[in-house]
Gaussian input, Z-matrix of N, CA and C with variables (Angstrom, degrees):
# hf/3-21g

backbone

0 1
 N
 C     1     B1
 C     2     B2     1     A1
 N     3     B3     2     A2     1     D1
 C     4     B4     3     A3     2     D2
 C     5     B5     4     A4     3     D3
 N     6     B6     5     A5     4     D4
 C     7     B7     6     A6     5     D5
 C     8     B8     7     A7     6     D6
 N     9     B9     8     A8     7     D7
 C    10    B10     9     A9     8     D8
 C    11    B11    10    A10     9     D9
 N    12    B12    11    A11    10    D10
 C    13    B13    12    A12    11    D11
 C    14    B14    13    A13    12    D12
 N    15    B15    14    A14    13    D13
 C    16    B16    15    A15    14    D14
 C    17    B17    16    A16    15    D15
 N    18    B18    17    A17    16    D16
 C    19    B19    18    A18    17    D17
 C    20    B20    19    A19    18    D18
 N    21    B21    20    A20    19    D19
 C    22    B22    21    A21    20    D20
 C    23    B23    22    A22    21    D21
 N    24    B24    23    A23    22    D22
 C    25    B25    24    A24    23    D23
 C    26    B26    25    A25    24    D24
 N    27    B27    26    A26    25    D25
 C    28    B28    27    A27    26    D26
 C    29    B29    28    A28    27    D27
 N    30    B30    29    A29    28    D28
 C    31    B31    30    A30    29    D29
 C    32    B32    31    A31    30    D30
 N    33    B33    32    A32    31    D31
 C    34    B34    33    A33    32    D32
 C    35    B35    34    A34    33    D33
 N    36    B36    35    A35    34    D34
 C    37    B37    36    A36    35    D35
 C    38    B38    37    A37    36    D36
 N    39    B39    38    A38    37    D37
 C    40    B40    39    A39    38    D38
 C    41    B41    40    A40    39    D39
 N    42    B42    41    A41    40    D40
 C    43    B43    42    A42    41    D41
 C    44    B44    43    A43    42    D42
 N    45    B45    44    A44    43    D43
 C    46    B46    45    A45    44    D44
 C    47    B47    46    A46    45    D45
 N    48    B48    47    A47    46    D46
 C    49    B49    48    A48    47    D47
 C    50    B50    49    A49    48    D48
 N    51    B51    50    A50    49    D49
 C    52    B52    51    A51    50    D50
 C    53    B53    52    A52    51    D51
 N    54    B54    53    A53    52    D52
 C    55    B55    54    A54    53    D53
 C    56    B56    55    A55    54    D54
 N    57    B57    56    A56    55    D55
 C    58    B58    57    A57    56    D56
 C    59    B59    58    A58    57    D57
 N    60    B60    59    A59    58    D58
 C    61    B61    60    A60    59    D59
 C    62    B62    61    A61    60    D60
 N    63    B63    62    A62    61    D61
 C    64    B64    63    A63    62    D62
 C    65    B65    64    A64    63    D63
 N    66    B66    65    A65    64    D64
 C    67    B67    66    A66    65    D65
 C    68    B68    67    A67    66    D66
 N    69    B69    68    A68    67    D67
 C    70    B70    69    A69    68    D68
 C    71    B71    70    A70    69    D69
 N    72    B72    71    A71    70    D70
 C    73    B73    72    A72    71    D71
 C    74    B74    73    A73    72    D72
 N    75    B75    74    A74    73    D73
 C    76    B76    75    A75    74    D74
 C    77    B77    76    A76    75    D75
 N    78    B78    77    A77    76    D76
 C    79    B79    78    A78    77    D77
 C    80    B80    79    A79    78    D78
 N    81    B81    80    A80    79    D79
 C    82    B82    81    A81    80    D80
 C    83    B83    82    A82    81    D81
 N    84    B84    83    A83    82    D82
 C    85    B85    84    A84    83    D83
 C    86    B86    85    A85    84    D84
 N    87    B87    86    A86    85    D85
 C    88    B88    87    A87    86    D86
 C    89    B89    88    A88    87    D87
 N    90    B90    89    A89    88    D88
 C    91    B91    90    A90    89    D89
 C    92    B92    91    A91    90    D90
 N    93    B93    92    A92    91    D91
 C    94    B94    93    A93    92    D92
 C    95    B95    94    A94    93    D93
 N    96    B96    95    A95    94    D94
 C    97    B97    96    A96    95    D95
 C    98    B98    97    A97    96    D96
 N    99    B99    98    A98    97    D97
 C   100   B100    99    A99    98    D98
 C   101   B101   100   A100    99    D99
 N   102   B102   101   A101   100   D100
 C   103   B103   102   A102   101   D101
 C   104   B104   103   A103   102   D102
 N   105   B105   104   A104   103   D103
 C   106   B106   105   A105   104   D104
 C   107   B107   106   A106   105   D105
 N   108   B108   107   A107   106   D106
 C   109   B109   108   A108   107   D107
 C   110   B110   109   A109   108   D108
 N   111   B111   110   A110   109   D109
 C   112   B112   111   A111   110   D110
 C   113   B113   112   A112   111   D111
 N   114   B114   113   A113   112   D112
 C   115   B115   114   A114   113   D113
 C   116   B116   115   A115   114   D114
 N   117   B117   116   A116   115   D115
 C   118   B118   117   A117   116   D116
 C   119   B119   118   A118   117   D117
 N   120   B120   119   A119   118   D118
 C   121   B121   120   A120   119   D119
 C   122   B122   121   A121   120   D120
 N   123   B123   122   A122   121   D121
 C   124   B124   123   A123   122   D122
 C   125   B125   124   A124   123   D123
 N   126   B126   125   A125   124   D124
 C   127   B127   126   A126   125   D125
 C   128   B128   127   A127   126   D126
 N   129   B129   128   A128   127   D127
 C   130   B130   129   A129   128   D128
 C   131   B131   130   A130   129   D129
 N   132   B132   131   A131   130   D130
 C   133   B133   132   A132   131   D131
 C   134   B134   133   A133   132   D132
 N   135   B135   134   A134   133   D133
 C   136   B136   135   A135   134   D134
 C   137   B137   136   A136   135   D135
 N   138   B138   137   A137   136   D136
 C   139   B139   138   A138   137   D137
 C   140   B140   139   A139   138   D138
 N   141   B141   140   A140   139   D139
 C   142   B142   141   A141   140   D140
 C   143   B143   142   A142   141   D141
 N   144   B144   143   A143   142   D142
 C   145   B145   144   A144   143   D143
 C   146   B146   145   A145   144   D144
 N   147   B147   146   A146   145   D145
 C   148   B148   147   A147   146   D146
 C   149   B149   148   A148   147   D147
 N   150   B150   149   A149   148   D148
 C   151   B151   150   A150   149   D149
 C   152   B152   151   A151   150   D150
 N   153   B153   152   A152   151   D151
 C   154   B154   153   A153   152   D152
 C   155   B155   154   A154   153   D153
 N   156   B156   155   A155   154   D154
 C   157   B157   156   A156   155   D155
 C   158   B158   157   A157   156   D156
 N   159   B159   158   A158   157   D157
 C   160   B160   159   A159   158   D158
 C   161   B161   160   A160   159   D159
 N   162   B162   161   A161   160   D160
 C   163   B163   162   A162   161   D161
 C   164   B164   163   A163   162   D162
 N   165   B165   164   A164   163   D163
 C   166   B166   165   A165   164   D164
 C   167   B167   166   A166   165   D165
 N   168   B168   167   A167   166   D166
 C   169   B169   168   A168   167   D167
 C   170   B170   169   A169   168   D168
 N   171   B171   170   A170   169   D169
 C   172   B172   171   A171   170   D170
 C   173   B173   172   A172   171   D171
 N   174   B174   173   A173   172   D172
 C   175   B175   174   A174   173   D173
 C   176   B176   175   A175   174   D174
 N   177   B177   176   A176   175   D175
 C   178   B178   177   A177   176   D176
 C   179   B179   178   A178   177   D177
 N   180   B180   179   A179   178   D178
 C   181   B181   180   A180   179   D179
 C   182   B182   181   A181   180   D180
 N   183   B183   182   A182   181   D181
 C   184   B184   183   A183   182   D182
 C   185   B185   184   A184   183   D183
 N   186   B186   185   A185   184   D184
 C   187   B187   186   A186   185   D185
 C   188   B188   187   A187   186   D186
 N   189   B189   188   A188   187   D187
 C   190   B190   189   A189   188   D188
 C   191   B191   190   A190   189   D189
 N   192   B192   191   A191   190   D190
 C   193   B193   192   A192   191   D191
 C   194   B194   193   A193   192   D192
 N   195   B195   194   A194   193   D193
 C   196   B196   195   A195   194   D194
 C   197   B197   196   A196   195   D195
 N   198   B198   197   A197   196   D196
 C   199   B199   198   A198   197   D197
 C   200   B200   199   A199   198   D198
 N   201   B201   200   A200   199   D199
 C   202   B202   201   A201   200   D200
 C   203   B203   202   A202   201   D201
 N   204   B204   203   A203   202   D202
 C   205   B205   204   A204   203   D203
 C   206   B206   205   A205   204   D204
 N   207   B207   206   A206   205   D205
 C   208   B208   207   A207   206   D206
 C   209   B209   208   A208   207   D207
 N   210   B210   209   A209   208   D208
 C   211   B211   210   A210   209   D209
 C   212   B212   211   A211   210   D210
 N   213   B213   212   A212   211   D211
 C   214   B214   213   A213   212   D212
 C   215   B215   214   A214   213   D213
 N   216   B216   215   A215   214   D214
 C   217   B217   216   A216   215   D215
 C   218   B218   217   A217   216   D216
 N   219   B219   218   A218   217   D217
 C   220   B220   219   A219   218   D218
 C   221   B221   220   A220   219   D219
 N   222   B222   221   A221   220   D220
 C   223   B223   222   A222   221   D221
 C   224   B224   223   A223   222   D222
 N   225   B225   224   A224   223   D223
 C   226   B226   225   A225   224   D224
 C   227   B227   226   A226   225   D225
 N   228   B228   227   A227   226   D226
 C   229   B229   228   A228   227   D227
 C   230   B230   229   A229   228   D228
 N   231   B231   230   A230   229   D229
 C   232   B232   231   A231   230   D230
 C   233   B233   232   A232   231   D231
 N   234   B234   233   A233   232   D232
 C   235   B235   234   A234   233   D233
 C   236   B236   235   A235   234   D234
 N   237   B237   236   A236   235   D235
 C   238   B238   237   A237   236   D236
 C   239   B239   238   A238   237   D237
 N   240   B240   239   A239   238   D238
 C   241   B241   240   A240   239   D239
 C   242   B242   241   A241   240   D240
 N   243   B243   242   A242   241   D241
 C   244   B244   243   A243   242   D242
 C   245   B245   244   A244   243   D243
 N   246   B246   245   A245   244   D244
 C   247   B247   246   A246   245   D245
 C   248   B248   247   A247   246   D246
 N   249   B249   248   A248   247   D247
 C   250   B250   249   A249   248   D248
 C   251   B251   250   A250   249   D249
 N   252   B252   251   A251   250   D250
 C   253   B253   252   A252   251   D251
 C   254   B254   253   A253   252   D252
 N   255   B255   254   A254   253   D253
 C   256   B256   255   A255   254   D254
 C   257   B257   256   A256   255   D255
 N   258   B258   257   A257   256   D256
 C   259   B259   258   A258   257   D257
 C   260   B260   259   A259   258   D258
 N   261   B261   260   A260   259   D259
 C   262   B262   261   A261   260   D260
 C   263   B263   262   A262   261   D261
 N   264   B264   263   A263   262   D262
 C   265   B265   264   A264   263   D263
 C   266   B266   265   A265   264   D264
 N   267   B267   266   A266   265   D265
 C   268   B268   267   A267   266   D266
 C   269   B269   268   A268   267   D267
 N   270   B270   269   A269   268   D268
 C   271   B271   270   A270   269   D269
 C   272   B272   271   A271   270   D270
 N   273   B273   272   A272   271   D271
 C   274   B274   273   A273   272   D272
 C   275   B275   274   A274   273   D273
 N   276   B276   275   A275   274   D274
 C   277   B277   276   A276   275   D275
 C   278   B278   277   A277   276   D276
 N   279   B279   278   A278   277   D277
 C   280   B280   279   A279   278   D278
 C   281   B281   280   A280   279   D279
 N   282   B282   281   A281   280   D280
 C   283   B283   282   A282   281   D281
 C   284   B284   283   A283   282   D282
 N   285   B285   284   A284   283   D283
 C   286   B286   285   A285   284   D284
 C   287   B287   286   A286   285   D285
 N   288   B288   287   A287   286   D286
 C   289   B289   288   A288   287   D287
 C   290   B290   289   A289   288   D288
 N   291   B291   290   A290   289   D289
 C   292   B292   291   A291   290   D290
 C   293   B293   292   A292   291   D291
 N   294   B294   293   A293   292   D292
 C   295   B295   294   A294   293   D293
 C   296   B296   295   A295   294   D294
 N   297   B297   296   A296   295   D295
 C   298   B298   297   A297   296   D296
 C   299   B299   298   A298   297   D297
 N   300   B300   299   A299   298   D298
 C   301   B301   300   A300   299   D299
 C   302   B302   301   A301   300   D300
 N   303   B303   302   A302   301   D301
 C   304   B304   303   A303   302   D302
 C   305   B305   304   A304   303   D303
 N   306   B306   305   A305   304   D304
 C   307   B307   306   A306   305   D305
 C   308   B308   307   A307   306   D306
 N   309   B309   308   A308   307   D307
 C   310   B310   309   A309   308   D308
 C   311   B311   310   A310   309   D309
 N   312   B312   311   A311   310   D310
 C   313   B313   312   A312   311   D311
 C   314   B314   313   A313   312   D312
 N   315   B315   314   A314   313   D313
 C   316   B316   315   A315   314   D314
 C   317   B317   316   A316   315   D315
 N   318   B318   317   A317   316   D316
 C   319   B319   318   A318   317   D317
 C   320   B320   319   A319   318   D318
 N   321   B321   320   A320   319   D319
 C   322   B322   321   A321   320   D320
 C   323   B323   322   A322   321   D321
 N   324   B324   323   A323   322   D322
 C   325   B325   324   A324   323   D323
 C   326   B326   325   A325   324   D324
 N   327   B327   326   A326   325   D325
 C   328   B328   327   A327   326   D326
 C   329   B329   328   A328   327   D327

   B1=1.4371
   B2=1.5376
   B3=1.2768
   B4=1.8147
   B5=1.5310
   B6=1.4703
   B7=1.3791
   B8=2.0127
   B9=0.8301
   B10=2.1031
   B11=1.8642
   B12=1.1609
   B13=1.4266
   B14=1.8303
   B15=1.4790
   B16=1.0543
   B17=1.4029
   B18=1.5910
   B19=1.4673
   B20=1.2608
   B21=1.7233
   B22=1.3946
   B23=1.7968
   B24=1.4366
   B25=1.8977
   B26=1.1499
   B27=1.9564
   B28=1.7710
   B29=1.6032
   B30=1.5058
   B31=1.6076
   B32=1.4827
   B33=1.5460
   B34=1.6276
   B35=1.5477
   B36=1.2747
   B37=1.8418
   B38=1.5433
   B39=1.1932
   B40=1.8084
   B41=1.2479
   B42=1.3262
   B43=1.8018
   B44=1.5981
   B45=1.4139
   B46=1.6344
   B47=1.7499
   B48=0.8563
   B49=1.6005
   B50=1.6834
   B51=1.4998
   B52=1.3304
   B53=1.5729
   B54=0.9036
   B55=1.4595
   B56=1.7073
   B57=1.4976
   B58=1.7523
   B59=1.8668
   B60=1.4230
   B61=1.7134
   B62=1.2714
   B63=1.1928
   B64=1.6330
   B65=1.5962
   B66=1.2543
   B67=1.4944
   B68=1.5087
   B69=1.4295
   B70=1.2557
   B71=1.5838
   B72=1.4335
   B73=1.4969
   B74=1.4519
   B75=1.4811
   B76=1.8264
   B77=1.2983
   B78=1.4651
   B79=1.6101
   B80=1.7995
   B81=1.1615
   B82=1.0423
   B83=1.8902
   B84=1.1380
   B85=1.7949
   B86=1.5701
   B87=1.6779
   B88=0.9707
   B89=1.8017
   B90=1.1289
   B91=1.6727
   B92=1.8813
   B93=1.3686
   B94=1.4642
   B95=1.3393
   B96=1.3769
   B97=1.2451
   B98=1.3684
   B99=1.2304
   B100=1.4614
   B101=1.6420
   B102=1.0456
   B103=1.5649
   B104=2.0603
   B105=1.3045
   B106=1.5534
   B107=1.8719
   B108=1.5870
   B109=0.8598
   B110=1.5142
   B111=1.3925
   B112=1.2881
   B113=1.3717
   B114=1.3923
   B115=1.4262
   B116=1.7826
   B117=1.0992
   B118=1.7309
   B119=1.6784
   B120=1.0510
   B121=1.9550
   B122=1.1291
   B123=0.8520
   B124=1.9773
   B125=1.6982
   B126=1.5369
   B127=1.9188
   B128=1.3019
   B129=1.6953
   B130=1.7029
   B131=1.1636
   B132=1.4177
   B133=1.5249
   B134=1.3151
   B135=1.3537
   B136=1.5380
   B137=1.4876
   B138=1.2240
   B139=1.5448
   B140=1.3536
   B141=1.2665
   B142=1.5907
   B143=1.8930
   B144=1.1524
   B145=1.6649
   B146=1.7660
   B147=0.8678
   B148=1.8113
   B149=1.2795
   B150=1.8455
   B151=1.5340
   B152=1.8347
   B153=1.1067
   B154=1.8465
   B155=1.3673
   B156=1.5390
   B157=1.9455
   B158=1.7556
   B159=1.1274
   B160=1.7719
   B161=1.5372
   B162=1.5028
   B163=1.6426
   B164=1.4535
   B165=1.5443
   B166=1.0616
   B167=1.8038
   B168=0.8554
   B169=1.5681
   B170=1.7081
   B171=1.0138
   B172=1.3153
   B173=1.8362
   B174=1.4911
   B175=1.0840
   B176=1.6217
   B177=1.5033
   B178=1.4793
   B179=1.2893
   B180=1.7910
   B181=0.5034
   B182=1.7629
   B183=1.9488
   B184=1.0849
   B185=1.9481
   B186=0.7590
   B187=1.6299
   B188=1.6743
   B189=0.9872
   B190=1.5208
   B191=1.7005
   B192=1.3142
   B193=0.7242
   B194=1.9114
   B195=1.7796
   B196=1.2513
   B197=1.4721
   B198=1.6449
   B199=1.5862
   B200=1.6645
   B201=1.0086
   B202=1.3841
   B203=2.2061
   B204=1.5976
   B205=2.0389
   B206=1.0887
   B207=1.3920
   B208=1.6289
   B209=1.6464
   B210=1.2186
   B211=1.5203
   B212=1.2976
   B213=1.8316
   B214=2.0510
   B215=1.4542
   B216=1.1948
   B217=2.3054
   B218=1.7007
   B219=1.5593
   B220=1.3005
   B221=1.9879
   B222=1.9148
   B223=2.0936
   B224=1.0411
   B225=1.5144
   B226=1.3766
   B227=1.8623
   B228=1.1100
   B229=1.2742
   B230=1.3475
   B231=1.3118
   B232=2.0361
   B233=1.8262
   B234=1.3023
   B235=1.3237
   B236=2.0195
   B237=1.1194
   B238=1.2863
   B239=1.8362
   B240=1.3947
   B241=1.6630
   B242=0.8523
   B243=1.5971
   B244=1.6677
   B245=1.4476
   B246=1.8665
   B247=1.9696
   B248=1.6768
   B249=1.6357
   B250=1.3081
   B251=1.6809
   B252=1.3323
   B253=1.8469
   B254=1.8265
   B255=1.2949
   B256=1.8522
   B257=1.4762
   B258=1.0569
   B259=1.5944
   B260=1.6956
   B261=1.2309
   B262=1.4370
   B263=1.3876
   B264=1.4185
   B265=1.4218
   B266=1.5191
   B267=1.5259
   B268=1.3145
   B269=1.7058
   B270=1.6105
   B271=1.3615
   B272=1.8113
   B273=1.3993
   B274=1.8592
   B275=1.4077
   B276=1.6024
   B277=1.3540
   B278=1.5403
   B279=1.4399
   B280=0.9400
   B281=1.4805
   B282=1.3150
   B283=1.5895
   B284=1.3679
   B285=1.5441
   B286=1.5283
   B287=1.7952
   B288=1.3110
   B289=1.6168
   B290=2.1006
   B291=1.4312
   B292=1.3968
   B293=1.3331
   B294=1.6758
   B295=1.2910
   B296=1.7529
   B297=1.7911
   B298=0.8104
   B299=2.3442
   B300=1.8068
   B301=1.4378
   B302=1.8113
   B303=1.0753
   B304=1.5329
   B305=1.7840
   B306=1.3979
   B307=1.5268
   B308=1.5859
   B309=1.4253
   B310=1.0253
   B311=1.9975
   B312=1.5292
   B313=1.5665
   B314=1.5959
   B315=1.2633
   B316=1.2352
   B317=1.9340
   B318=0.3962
   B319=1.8816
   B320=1.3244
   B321=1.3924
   B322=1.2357
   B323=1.9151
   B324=1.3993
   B325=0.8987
   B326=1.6895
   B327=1.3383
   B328=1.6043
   B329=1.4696
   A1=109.17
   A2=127.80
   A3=142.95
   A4=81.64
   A5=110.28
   A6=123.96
   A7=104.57
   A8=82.78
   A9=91.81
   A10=87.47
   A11=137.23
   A12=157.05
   A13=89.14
   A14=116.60
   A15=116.40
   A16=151.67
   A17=93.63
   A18=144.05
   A19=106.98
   A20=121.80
   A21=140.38
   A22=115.67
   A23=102.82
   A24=104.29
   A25=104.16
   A26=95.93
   A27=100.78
   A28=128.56
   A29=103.11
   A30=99.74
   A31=121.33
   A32=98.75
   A33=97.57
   A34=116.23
   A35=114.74
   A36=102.40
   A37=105.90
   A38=107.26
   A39=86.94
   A40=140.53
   A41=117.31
   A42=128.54
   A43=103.36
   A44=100.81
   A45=86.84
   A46=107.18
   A47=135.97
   A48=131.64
   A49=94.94
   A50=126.94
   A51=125.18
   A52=105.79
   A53=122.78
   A54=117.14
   A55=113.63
   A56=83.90
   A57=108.57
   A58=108.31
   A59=105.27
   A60=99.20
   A61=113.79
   A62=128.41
   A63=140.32
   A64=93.77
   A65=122.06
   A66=104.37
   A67=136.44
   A68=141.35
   A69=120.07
   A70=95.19
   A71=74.47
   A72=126.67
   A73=140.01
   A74=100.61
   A75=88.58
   A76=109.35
   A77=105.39
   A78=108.74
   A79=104.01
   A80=157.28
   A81=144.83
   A82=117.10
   A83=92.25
   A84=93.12
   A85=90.23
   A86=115.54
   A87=131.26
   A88=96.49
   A89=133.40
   A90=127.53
   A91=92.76
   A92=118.96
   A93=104.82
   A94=133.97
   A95=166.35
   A96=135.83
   A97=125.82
   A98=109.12
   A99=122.37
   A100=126.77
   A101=84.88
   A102=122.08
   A103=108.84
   A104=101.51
   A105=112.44
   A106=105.74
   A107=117.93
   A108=124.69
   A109=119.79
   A110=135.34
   A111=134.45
   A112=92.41
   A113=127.81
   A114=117.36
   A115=101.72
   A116=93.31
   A117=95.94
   A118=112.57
   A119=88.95
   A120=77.18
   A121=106.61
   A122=150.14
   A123=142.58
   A124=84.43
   A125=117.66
   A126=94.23
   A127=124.72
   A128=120.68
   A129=107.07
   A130=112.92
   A131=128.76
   A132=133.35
   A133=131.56
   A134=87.47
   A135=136.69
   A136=91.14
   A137=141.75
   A138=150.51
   A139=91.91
   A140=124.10
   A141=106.27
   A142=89.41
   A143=123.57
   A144=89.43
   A145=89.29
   A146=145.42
   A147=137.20
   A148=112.58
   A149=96.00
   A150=103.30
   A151=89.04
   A152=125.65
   A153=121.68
   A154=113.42
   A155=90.87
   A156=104.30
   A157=98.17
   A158=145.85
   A159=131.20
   A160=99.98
   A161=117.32
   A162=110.34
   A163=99.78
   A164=111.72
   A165=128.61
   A166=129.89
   A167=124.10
   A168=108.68
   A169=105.81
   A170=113.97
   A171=107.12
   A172=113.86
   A173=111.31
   A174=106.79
   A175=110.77
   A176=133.99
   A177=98.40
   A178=93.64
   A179=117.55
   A180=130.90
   A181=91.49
   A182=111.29
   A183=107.80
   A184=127.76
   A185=112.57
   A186=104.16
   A187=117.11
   A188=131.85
   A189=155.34
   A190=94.04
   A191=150.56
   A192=144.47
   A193=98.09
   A194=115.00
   A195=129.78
   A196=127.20
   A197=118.46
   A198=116.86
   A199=107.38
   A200=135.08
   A201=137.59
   A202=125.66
   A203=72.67
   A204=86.81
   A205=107.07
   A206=146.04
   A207=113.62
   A208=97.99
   A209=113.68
   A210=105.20
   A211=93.91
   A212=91.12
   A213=107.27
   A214=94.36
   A215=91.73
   A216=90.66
   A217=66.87
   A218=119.03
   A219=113.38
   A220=82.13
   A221=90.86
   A222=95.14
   A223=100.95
   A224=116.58
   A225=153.80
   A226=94.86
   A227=122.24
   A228=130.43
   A229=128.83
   A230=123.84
   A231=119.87
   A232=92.47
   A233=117.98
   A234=120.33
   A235=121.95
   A236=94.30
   A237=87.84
   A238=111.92
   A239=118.02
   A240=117.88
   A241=123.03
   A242=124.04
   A243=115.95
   A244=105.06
   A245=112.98
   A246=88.03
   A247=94.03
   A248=128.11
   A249=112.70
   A250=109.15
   A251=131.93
   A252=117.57
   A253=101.16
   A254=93.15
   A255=111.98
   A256=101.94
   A257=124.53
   A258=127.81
   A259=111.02
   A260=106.10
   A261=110.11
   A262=102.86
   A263=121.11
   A264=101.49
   A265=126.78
   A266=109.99
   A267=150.18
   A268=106.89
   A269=107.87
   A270=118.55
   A271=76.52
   A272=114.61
   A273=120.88
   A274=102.05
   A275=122.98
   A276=108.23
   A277=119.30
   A278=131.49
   A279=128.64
   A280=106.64
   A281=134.72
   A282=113.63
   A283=107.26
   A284=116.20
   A285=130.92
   A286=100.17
   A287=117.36
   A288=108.53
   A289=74.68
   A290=115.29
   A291=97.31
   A292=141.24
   A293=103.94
   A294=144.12
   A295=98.73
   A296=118.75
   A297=95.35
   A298=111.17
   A299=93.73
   A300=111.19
   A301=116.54
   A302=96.81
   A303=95.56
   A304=100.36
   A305=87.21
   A306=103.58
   A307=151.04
   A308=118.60
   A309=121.55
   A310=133.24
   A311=152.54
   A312=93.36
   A313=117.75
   A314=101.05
   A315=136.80
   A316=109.70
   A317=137.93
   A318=149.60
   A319=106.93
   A320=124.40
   A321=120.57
   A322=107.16
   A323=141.36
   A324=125.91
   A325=136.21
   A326=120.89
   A327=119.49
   A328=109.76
   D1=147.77
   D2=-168.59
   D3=-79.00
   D4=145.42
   D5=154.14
   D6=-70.01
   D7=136.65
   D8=-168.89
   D9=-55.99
   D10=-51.86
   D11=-135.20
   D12=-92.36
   D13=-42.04
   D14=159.51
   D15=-38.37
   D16=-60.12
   D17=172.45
   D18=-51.96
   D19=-66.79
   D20=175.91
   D21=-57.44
   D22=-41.65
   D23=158.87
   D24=-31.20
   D25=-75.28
   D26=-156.97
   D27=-68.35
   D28=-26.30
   D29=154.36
   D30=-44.16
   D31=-71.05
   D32=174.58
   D33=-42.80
   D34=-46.79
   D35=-178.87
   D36=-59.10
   D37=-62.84
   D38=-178.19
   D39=-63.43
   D40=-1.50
   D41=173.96
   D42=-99.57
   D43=-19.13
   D44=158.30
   D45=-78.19
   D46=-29.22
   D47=-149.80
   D48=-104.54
   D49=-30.74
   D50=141.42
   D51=-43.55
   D52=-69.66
   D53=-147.10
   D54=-59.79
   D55=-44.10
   D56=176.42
   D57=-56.57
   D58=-31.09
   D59=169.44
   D60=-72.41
   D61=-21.41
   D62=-164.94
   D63=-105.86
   D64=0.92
   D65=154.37
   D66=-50.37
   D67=138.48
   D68=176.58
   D69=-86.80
   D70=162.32
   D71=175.73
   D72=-106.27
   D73=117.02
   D74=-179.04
   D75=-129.57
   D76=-159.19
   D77=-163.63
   D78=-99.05
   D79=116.45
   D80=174.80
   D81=-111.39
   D82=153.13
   D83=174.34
   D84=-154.10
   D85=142.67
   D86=-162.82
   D87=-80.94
   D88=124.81
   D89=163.91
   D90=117.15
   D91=-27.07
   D92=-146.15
   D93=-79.09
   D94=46.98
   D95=-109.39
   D96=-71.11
   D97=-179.01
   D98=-169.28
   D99=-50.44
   D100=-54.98
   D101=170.33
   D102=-44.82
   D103=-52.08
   D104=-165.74
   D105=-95.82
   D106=-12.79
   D107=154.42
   D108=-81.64
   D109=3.14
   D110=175.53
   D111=-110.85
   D112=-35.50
   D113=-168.05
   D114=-70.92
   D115=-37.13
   D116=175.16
   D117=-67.89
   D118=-39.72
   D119=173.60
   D120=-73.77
   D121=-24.49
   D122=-144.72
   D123=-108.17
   D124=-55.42
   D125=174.49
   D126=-65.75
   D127=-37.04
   D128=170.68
   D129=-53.68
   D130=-45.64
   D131=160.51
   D132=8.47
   D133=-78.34
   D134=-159.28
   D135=-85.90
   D136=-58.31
   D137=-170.06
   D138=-66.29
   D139=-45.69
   D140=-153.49
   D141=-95.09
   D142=-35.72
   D143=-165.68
   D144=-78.98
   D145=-19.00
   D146=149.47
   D147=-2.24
   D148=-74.47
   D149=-151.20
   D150=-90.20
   D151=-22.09
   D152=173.37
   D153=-43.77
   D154=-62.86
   D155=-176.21
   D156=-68.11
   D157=6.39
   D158=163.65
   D159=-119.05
   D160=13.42
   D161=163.06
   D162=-86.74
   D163=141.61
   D164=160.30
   D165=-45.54
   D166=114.51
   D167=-166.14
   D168=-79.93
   D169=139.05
   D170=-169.08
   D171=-80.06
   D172=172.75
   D173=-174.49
   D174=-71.75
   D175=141.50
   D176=177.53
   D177=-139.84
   D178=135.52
   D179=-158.13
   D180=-133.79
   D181=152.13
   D182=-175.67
   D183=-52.11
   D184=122.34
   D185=-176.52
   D186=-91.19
   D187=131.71
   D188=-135.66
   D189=-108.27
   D190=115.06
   D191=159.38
   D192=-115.89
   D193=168.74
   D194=148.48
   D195=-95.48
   D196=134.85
   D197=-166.88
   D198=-78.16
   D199=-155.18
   D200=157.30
   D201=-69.35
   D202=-36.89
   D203=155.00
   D204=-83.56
   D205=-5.95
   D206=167.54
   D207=108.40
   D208=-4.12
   D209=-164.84
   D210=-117.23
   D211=149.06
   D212=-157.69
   D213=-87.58
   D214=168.43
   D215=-157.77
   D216=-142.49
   D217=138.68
   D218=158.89
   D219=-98.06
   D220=151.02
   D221=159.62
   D222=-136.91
   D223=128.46
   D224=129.41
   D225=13.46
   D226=110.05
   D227=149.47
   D228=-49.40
   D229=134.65
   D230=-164.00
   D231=-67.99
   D232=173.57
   D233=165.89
   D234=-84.87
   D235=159.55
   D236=-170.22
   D237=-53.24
   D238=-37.07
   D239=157.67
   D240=-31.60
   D241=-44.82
   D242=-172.43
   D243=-112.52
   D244=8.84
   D245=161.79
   D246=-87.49
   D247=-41.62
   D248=-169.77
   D249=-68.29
   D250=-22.32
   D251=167.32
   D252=-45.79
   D253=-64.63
   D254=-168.14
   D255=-44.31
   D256=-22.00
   D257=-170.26
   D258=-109.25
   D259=-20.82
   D260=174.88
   D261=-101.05
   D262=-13.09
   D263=162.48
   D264=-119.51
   D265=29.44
   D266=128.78
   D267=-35.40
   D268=-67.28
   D269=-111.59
   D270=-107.56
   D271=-28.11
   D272=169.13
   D273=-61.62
   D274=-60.07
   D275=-164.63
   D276=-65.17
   D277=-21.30
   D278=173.51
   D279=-83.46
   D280=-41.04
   D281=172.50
   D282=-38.40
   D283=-67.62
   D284=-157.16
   D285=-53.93
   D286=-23.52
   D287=-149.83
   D288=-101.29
   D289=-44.00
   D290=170.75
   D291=-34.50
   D292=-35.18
   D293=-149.09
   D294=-92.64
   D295=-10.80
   D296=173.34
   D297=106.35
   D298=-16.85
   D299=179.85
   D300=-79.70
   D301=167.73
   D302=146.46
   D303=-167.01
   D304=142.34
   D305=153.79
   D306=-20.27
   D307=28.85
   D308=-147.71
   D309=-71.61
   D310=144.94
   D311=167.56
   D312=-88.62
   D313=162.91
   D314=-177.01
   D315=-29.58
   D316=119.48
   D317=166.29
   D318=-47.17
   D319=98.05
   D320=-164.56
   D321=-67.65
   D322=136.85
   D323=160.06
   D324=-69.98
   D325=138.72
   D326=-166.33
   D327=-45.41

């Protein structure tokens, strides 16, 4: 049997390490200011849902996967809205990471 005192640690450790994934996230570059890091987001932005909305949406057709029993599951294809989001926010992280960014989390305030 878990010591109860045990038990209650390891909850707490993992809802911190949940929580810590659900941190936000921003864009950082070492030297840059604030100002020139928003101007840079708002044009990859702007460029990438551009070139998303003149990608072709592909044909989609149900896709056939196998479960853990062995048995074929057809799944429902996403809608064309969420392959061009997924692709326009594809198409930001690589401007921004071109640009010299990365992804960082957020700086918690005191």
């Amino acid at each position: 049997m878990l010591n109860p005192d045990h038990a209650h640690r390891r909850n707490g450790a993992l809802l911190a390490l949940l929580l810590a994934g659900c941190a936000p996230l921003e864009w950082q570059k070492a030297g840059t200011a604030e100002e020139d890091i928003i101007r840079d987001q708002t044009r990859c932005t702007a460029e990438s849902r551009n070139q998303a909305m003149l990608q072709r949406a592909p044909l989609r057709v149900p896709q056939v996967i196998v479960d853990p029993q062995g048995r074929a599951i057809a799944v429902k294809p996403a809608s064309a809205d969420t392959e061009r989001f997924a692709l326009e926010q594809d198409l930001i992280r690589r401007c921004m990471q071109d640009l010299g960014y990365s992804l960082q989390h957020k700086p918690s305030s005191p």
